[in-house]
PDB file of N, CA, C and O in Angstrom:
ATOM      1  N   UNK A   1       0.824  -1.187   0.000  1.00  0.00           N
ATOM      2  CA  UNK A   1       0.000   0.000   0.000  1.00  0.00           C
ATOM      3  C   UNK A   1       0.868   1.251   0.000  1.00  0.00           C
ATOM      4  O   UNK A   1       0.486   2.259  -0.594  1.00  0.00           O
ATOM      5  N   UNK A   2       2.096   1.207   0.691  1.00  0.00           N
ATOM      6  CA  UNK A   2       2.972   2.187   0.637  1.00  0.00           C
ATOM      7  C   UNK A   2       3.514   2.541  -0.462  1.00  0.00           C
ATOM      8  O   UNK A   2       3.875   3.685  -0.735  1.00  0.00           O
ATOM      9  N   UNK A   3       3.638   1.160  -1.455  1.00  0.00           N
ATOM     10  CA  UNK A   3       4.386   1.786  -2.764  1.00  0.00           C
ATOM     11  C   UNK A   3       2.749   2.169  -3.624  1.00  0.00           C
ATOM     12  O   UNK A   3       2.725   2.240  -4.852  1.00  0.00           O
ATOM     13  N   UNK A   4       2.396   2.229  -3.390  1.00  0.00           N
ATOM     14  CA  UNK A   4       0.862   2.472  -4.598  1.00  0.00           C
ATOM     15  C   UNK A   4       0.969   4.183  -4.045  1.00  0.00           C
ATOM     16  O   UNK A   4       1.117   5.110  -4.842  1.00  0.00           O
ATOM     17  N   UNK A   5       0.873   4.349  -2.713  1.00  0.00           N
ATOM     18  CA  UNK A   5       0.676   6.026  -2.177  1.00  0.00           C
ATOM     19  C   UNK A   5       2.107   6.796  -2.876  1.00  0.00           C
ATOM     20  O   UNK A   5       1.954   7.975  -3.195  1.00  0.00           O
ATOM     21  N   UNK A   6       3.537   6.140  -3.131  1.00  0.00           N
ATOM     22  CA  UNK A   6       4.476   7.030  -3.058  1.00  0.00           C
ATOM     23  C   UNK A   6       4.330   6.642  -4.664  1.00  0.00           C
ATOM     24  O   UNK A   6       5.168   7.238  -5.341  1.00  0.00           O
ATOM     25  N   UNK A   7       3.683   6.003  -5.222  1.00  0.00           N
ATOM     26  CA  UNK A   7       3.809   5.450  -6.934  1.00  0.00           C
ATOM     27  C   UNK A   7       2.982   6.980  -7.092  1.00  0.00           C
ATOM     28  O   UNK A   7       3.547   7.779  -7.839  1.00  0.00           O
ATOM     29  N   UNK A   8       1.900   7.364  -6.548  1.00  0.00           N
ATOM     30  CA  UNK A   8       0.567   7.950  -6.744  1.00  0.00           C
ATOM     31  C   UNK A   8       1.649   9.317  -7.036  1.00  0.00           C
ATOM     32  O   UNK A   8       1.941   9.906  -8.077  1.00  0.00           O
ATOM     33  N   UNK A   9       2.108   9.520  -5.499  1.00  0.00           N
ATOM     34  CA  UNK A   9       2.612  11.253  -5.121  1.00  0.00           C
ATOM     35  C   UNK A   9       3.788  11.060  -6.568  1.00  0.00           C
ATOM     36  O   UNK A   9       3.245  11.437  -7.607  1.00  0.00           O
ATOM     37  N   UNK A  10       4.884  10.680  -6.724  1.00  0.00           N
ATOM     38  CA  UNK A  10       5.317  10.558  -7.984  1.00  0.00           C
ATOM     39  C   UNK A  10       4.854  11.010  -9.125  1.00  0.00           C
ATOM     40  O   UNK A  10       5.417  11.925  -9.725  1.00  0.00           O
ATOM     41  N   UNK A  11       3.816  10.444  -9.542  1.00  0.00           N
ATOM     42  CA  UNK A  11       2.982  10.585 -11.047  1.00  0.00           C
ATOM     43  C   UNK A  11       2.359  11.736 -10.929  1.00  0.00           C
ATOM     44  O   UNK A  11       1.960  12.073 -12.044  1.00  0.00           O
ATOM     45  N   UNK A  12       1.997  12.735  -9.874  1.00  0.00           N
ATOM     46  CA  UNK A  12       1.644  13.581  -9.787  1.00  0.00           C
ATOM     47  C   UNK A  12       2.243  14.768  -9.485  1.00  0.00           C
ATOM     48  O   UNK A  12       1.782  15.910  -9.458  1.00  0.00           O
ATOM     49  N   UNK A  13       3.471  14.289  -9.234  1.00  0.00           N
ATOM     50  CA  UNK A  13       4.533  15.868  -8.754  1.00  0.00           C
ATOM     51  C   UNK A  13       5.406  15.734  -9.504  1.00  0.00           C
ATOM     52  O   UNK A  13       6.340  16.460  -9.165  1.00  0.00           O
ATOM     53  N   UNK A  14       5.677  15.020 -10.624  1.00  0.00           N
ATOM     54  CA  UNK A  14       6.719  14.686 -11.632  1.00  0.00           C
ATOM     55  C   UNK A  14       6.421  15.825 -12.785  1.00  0.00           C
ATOM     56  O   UNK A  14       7.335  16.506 -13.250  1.00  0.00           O
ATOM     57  N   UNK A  15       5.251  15.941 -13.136  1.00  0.00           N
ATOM     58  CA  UNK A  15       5.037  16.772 -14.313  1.00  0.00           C
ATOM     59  C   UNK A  15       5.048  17.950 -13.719  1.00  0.00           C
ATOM     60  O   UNK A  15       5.218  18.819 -14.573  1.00  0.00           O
ATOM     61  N   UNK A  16       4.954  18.359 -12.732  1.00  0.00           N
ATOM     62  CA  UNK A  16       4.746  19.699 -11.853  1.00  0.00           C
ATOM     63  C   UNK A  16       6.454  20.033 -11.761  1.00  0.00           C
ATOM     64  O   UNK A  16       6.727  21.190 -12.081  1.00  0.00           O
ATOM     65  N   UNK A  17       7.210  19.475 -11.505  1.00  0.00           N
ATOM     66  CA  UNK A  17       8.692  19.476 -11.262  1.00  0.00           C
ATOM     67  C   UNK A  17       9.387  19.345 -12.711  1.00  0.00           C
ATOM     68  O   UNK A  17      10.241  20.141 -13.102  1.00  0.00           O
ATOM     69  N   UNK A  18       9.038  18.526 -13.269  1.00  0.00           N
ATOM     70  CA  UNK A  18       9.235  18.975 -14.788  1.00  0.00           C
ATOM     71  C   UNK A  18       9.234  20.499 -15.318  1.00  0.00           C
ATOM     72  O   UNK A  18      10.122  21.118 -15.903  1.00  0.00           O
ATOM     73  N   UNK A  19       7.977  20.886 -14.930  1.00  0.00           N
ATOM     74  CA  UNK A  19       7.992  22.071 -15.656  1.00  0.00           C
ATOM     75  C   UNK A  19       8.445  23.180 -14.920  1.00  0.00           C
ATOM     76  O   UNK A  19       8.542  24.276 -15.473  1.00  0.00           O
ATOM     77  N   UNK A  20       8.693  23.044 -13.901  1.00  0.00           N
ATOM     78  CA  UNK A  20       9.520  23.701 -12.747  1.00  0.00           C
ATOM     79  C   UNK A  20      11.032  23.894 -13.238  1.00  0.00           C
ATOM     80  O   UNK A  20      11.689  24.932 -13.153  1.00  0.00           O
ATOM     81  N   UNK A  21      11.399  22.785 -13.717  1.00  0.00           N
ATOM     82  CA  UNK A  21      13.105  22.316 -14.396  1.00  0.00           C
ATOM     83  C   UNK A  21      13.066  23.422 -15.855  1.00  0.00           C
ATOM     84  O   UNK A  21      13.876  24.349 -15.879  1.00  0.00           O
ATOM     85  N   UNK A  22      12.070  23.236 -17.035  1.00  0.00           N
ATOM     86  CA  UNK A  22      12.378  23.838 -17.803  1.00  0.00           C
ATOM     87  C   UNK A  22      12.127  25.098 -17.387  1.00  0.00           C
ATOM     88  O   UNK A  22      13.104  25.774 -17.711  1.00  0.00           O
ATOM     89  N   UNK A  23      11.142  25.914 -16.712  1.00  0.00           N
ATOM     90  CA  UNK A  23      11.083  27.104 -16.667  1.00  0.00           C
ATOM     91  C   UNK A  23      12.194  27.614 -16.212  1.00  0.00           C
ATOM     92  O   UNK A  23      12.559  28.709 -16.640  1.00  0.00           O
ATOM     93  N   UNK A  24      12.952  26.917 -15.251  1.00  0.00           N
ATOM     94  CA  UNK A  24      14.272  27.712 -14.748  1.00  0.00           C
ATOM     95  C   UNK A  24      15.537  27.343 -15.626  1.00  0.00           C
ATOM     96  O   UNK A  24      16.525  28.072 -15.531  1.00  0.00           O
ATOM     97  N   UNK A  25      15.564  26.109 -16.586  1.00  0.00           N
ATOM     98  CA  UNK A  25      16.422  26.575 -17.912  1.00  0.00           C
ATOM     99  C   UNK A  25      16.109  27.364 -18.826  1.00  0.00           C
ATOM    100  O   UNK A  25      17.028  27.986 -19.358  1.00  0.00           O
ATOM    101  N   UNK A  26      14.653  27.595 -19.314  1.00  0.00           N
ATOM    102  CA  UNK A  26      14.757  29.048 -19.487  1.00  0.00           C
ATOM    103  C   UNK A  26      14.855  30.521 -19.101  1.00  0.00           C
ATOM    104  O   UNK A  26      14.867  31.558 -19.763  1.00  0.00           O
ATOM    105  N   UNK A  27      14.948  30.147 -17.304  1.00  0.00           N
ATOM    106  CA  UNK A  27      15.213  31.445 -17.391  1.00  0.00           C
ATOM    107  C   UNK A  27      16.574  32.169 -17.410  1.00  0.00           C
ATOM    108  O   UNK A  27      16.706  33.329 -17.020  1.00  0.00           O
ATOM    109  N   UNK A  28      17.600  31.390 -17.901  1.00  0.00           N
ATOM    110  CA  UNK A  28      18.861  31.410 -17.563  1.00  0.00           C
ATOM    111  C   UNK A  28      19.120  32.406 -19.507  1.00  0.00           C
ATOM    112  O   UNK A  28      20.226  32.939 -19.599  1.00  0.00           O
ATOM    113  N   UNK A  29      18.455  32.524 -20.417  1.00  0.00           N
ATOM    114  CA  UNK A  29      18.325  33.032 -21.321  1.00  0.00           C
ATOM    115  C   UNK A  29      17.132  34.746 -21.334  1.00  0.00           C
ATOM    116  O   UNK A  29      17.390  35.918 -21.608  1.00  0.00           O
ATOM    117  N   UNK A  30      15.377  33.765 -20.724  1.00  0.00           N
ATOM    118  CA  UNK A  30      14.252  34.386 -20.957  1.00  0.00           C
ATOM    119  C   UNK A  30      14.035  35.399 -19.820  1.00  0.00           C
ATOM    120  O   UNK A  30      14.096  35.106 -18.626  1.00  0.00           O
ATOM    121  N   UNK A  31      13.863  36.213 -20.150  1.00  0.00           N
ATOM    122  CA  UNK A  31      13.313  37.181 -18.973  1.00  0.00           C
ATOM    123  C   UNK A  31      12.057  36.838 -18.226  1.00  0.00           C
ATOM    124  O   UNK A  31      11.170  36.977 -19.068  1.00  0.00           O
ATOM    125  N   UNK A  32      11.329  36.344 -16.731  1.00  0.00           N
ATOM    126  CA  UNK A  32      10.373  36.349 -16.359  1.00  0.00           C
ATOM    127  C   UNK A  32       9.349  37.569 -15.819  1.00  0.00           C
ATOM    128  O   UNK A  32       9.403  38.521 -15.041  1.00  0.00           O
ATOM    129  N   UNK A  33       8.445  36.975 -16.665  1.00  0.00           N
ATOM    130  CA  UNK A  33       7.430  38.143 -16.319  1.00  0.00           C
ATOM    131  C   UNK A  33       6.630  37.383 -15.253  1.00  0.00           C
ATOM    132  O   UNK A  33       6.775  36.224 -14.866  1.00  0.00           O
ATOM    133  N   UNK A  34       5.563  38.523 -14.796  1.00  0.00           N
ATOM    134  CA  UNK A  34       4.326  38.275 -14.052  1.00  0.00           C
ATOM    135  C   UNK A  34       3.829  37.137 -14.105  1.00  0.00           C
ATOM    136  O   UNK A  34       3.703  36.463 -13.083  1.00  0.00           O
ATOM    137  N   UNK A  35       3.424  36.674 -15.394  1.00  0.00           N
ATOM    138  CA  UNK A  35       2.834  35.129 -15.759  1.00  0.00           C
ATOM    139  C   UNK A  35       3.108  34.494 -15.711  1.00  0.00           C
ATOM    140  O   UNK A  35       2.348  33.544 -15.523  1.00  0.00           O
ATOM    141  N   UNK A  36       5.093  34.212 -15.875  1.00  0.00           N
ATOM    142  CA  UNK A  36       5.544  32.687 -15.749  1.00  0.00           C
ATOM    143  C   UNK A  36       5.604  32.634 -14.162  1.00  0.00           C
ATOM    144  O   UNK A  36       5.617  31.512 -13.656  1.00  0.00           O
ATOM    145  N   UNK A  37       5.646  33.930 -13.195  1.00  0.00           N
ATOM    146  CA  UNK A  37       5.817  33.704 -12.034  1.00  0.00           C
ATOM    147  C   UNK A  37       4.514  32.922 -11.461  1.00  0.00           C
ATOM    148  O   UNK A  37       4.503  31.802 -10.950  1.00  0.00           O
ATOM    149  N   UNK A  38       3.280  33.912 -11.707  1.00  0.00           N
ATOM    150  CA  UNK A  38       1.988  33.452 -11.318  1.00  0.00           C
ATOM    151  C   UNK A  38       1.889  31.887 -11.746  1.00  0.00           C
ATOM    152  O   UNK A  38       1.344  31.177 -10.901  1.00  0.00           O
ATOM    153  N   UNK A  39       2.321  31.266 -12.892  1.00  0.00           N
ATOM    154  CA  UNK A  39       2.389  29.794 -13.406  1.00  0.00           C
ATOM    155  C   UNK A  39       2.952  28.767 -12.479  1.00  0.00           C
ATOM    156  O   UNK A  39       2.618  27.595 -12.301  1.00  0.00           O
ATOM    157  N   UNK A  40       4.259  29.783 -11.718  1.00  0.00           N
ATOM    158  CA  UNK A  40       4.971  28.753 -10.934  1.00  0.00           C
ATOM    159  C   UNK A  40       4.277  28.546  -9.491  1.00  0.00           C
ATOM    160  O   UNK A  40       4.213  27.449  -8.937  1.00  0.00           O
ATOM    161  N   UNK A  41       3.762  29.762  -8.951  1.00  0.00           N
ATOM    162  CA  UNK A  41       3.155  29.599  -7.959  1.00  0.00           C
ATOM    163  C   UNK A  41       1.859  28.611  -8.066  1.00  0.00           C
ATOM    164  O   UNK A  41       1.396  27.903  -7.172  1.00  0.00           O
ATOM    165  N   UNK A  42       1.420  28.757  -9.361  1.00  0.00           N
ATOM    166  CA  UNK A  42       0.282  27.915  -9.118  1.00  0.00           C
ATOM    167  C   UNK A  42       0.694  26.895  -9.222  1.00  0.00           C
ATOM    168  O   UNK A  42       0.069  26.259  -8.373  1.00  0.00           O
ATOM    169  N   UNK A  43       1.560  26.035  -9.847  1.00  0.00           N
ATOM    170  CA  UNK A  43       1.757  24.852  -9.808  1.00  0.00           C
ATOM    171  C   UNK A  43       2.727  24.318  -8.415  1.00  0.00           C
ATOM    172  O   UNK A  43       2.866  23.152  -8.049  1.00  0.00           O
ATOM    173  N   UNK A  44       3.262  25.419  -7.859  1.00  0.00           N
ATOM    174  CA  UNK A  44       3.482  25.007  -6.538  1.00  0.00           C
ATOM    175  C   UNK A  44       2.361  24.566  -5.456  1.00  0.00           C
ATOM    176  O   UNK A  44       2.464  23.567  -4.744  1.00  0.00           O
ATOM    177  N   UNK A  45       1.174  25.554  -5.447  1.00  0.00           N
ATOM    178  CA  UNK A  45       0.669  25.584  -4.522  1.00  0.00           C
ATOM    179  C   UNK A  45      -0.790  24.144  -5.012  1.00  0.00           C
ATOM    180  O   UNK A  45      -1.775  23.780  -4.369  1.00  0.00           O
ATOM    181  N   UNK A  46      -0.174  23.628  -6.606  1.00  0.00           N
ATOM    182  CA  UNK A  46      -1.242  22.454  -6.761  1.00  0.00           C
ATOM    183  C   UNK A  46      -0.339  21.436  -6.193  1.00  0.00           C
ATOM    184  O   UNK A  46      -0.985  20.570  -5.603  1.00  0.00           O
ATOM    185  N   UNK A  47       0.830  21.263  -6.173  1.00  0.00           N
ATOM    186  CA  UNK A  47       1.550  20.199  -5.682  1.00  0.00           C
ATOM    187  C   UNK A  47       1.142  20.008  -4.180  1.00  0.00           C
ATOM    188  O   UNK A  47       0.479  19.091  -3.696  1.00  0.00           O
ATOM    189  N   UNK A  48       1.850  21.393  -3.395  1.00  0.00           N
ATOM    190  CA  UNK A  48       1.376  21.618  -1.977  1.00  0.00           C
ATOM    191  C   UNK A  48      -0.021  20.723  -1.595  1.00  0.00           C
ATOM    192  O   UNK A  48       0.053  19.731  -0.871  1.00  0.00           O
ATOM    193  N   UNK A  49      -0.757  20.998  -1.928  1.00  0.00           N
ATOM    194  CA  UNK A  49      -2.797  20.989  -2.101  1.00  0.00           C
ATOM    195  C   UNK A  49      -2.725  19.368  -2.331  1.00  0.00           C
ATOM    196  O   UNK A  49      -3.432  18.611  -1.666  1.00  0.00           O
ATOM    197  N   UNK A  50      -1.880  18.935  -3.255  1.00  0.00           N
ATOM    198  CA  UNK A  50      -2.073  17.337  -3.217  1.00  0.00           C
ATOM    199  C   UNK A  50      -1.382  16.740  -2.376  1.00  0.00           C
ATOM    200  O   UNK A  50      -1.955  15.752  -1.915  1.00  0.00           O
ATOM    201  N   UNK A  51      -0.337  16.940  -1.965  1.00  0.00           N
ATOM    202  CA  UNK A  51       0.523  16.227  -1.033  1.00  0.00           C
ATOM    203  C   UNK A  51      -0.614  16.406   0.296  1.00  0.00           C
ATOM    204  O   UNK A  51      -1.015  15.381   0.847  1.00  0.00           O
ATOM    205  N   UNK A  52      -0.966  17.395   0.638  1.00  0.00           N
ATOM    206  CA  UNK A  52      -1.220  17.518   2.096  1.00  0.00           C
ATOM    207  C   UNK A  52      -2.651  17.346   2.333  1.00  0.00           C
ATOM    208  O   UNK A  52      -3.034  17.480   3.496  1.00  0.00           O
ATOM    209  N   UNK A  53      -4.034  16.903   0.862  1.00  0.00           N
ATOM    210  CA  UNK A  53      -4.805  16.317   1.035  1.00  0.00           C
ATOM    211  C   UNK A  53      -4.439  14.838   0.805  1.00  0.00           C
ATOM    212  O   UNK A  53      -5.008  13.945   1.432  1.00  0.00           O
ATOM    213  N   UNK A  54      -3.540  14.614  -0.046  1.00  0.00           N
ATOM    214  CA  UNK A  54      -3.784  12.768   0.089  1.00  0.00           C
ATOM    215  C   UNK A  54      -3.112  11.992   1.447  1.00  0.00           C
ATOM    216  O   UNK A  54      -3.396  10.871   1.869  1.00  0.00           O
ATOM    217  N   UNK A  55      -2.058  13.030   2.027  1.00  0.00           N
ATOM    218  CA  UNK A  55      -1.669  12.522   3.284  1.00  0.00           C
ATOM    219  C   UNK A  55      -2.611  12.627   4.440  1.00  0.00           C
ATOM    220  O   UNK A  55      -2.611  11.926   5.452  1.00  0.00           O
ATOM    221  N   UNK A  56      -3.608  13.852   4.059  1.00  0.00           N
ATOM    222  CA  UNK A  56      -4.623  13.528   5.636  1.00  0.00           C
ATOM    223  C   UNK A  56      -5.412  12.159   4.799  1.00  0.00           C
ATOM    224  O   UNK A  56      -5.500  11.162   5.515  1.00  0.00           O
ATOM    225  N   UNK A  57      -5.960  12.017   3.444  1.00  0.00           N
ATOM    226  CA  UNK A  57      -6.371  10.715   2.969  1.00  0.00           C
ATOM    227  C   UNK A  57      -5.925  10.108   3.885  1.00  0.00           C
ATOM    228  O   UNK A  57      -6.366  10.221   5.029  1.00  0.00           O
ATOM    229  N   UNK A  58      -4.953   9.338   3.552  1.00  0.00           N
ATOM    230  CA  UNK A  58      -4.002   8.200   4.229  1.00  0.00           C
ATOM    231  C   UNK A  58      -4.214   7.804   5.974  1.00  0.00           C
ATOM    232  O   UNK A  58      -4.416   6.829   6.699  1.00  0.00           O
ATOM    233  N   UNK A  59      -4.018   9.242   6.047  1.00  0.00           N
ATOM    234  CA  UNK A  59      -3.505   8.634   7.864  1.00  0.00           C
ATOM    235  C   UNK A  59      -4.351   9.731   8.605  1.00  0.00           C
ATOM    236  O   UNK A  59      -3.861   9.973   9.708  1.00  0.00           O
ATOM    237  N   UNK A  60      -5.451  10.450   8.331  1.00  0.00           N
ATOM    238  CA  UNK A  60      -7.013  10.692   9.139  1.00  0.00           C
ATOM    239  C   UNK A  60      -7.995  10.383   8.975  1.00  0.00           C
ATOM    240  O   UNK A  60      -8.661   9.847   9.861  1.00  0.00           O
ATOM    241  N   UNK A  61      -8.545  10.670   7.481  1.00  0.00           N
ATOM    242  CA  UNK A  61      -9.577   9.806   7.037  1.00  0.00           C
ATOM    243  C   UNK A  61      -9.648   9.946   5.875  1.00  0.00           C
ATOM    244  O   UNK A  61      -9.214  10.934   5.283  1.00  0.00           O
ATOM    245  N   UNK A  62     -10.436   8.588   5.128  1.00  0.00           N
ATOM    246  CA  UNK A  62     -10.658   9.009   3.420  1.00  0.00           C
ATOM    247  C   UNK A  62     -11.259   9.714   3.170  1.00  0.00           C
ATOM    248  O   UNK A  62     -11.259  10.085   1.996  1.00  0.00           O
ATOM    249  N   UNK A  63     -12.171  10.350   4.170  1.00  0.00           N
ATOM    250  CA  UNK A  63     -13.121  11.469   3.548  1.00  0.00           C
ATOM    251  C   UNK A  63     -12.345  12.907   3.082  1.00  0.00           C
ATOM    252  O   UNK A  63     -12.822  13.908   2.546  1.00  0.00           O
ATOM    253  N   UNK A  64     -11.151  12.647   3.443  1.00  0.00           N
ATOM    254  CA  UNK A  64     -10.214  14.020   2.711  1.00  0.00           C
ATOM    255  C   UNK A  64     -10.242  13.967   1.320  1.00  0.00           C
ATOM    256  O   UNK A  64      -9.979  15.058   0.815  1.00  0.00           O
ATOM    257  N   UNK A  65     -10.552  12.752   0.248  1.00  0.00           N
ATOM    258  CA  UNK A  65     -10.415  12.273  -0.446  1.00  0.00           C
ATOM    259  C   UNK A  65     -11.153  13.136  -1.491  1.00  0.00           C
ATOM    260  O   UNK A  65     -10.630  13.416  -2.570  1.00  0.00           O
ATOM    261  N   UNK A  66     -12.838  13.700  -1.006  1.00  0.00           N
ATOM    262  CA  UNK A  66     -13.513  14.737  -1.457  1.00  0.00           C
ATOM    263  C   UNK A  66     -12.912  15.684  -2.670  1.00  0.00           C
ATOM    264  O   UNK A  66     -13.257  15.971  -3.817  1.00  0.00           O
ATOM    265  N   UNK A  67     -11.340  16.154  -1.387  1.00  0.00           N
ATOM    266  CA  UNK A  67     -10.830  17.410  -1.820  1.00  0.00           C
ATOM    267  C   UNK A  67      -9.999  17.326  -2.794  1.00  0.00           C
ATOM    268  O   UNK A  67      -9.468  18.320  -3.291  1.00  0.00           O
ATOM    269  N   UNK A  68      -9.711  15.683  -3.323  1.00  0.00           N
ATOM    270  CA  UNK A  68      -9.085  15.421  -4.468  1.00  0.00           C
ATOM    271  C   UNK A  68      -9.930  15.334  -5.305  1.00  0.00           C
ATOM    272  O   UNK A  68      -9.292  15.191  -6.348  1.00  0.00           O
ATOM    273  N   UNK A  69     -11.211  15.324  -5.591  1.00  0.00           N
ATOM    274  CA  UNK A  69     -12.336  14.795  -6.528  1.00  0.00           C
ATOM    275  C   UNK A  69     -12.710  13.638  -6.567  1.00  0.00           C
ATOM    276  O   UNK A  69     -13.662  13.235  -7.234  1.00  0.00           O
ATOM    277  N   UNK A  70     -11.940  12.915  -5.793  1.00  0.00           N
ATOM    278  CA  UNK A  70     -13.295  11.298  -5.388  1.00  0.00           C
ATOM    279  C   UNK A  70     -12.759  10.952  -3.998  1.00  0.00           C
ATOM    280  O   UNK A  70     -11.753  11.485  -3.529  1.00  0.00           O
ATOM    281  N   UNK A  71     -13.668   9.804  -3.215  1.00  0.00           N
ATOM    282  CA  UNK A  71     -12.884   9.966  -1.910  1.00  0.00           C
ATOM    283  C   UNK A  71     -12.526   8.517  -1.806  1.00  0.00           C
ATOM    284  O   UNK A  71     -12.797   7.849  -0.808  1.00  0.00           O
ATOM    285  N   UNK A  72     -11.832   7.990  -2.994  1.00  0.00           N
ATOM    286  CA  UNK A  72     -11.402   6.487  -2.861  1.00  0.00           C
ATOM    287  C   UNK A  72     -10.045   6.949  -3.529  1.00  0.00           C
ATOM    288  O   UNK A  72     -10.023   7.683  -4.517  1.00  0.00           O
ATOM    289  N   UNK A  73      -8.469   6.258  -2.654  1.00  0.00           N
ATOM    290  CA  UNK A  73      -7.792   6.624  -3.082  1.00  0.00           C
ATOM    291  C   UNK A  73      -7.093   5.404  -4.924  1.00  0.00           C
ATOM    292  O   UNK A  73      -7.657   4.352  -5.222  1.00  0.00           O
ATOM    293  N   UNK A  74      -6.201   5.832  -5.536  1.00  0.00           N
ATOM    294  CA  UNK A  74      -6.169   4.854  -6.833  1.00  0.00           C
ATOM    295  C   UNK A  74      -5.983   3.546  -6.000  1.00  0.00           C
ATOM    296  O   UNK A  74      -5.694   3.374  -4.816  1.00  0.00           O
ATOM    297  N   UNK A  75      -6.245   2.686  -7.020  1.00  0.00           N
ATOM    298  CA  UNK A  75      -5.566   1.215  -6.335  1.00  0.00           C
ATOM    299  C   UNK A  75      -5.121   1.010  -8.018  1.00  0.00           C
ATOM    300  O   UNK A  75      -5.813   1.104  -9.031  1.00  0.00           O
ATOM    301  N   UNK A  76      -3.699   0.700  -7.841  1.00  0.00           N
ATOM    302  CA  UNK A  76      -3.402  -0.042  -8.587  1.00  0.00           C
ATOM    303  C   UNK A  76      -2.944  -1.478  -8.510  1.00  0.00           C
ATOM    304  O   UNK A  76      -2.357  -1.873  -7.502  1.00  0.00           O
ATOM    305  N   UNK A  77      -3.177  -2.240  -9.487  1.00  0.00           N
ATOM    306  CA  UNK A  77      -3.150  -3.918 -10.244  1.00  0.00           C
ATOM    307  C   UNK A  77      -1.721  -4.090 -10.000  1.00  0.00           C
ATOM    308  O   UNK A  77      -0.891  -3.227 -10.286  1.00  0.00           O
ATOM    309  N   UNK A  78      -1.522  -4.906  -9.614  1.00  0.00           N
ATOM    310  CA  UNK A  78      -0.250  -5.871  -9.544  1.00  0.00           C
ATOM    311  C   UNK A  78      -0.073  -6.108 -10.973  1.00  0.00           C
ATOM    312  O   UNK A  78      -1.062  -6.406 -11.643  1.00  0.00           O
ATOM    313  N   UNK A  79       1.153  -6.003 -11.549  1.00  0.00           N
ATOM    314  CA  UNK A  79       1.487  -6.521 -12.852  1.00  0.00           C
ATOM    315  C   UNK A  79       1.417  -7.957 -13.420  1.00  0.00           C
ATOM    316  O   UNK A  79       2.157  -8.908 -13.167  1.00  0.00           O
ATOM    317  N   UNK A  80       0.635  -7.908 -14.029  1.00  0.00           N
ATOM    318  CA  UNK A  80       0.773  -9.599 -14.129  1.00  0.00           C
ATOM    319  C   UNK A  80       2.391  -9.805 -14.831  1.00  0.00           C
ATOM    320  O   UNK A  80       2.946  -8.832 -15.342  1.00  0.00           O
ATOM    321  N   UNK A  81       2.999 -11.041 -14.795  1.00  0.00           N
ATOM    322  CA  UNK A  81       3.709 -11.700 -15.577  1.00  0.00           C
ATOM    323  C   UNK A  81       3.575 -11.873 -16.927  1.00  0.00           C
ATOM    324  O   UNK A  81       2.433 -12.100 -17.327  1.00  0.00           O
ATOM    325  N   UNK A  82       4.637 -11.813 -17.885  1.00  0.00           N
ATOM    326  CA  UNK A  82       4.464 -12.143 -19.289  1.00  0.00           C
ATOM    327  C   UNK A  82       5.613 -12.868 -19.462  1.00  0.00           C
ATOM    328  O   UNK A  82       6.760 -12.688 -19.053  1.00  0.00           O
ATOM    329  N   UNK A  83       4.838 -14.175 -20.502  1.00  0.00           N
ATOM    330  CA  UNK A  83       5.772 -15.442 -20.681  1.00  0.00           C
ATOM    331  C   UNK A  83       6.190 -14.837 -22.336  1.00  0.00           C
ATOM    332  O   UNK A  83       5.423 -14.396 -23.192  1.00  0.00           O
ATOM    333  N   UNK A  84       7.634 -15.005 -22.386  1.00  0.00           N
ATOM    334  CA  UNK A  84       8.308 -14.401 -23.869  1.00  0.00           C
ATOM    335  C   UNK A  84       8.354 -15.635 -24.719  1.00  0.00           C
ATOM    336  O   UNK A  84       9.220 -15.575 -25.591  1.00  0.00           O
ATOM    337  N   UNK A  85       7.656 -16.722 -24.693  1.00  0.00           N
ATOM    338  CA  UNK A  85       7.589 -18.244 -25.289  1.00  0.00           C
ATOM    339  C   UNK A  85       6.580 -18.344 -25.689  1.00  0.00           C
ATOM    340  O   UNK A  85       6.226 -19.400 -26.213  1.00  0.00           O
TER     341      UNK A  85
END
């Protein structure tokens, strides 16, 4: 269950940190304005917002779950095996 919650926070703060990475290789060229700032904050403060609703998920109650848009957290499938024969 632990790796499904840290699989979850991963897949969801990866693209957020991604674009965190290029905005600050471009800014080593691009000048930032108002907007790329306002961009970064928001995608900070969506990362923030998920980390600290799926952790009350986890360990107060699922009904935090709401504040993600459903109140069941993912479950993911065990991989099945594949025979190369």
């Amino acid at each position: 269950m632990l790796y499904n919650y840290l699989l979850s926070l991963v897949r969801t703060l990866a693209p957020i940190l991604a674009g965190w990475l290029i905005t600050q290789a471009l800014r080593l060229g691009v000048h930032l304005d108002s907007t790329v700032l306002v961009s970064l904050e928001t995608s900070a403060f969506a990362g923030a917002y998920y980390l600290v609703f799926r952790w009350a998920e986890l360990h107060i109650s699922p009904r935090f779950g709401w504040l993600l848009g459903y109140a069941a957290p993912p479950q993911y499938k065990e991989p099945q095996p594949t025979s190369l024969g």
